[in-house]
N, C-alpha and C positions, 0 to 999 in steps of 0.2 A: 092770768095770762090767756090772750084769745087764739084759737088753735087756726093754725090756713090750712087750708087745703093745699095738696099739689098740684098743678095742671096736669093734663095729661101729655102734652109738649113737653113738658118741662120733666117730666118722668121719664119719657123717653128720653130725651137728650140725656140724663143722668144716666141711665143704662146703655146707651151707646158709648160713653166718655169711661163706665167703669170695664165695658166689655175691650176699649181698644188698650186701656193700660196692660194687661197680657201681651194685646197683639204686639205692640212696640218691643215686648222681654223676648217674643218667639219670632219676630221681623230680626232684631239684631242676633243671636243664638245663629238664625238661618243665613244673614250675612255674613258672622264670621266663620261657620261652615263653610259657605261657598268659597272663603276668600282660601282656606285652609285647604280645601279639596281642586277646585276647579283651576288654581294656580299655585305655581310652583313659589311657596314662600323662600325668603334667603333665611341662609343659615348663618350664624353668628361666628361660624369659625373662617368661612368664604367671605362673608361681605357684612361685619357687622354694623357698617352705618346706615342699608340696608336694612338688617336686621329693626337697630333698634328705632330708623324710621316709621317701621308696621308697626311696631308696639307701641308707639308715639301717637299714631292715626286709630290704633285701635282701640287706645283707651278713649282719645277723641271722639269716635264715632259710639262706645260704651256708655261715656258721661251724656251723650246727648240725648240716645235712645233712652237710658234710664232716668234721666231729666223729663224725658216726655211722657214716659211712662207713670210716672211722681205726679206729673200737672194734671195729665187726665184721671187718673186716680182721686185726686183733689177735688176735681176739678167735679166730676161726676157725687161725691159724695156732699159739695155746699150745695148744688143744683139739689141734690136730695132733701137737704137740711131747707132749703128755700133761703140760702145764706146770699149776701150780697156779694160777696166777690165771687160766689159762683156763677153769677149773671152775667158780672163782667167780665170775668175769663173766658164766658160762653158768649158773647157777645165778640171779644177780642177774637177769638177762636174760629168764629164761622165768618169774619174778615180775613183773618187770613186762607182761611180754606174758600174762600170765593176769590180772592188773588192767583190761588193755586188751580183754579176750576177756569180762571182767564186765560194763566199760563196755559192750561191744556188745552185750553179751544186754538193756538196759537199755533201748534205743532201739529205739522203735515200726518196726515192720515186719520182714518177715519174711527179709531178704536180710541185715538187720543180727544176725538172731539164729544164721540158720544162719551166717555170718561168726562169730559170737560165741563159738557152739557149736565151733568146728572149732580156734578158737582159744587158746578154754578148755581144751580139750580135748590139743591139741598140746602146750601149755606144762604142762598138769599131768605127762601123762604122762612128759616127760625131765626136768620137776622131781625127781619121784622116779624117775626113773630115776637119774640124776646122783648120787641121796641114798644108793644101793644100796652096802651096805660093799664090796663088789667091786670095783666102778666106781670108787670115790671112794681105793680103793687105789692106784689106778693109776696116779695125779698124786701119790703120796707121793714127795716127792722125795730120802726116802731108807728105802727099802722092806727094808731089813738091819733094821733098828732096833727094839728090842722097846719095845712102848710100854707104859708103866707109871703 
């Protein structure tokens, strides 16, 4: 079996992807603190439909966070492995993070565009970087094979 190398783009993005699977566990941890402290929750004995609406939204906002945390975890470890659905998760991934980098150039003020700017910017670049027949060779998972 012939050993690949890894890029060194492609190293990084693996370590960026296994560094934010935390971030998303300690992003949500921090939201439902704020929701817990900065506002006054209902109580179950006052208003439980109230009540059992936050716990409804919470697990809501719970399952997504730790869904995201799951993919980039994943997501960072095929990119390591130089496995193919790491490519294309990371391919999918810095589409939508250049969607989200358009969103932000769109919104008034200027914290929101240099955010927008750095982030359109990030994602374009390992878009095509990722797209580069080299790089994209490298998750072929069977690199003997003449393609016709």
């Amino acid at each position: 079996m012939e050993s690949r190398t890894r890029p060194i783009g492609v190293t990084i993005l693996s370590l960026l992807a296994f560094a934010a699977s935390p971030l998303f566990v300690i992003l949500l941890a921090f939201l439902i603190y704020r929701i817990f402290t900065q506002a006054i929750p209902p109580k179950f004995n006052e208003d439980p439909g109230a009540f059992l609406w936050l716990f409804v939204w919470l697990g809501i906002l719970s399952t997504c966070f730790l869904a995201l945390a799951w993919v980039s975890y994943r997501a960072g470890l095929d990119l390591w492995n130089l496995k193919r659905q790491g490519l294309l998760l990371a391919v999918f991934t810095t589409l939508v993070f250049l969607l989200a980098g358009i969103a932000f150039l769109l919104i008034p003020g200027l914290s929101w565009k240099l955010s927008g700017a750095a982030v359109s910017l990030f994602s374009l670049f390992f878009l095509l970087y990722l797209r580069v027949p080299a790089i994209e060779q490298r998750f072929d998972p069977h690199p003997q094979r003449a393609r016709g």
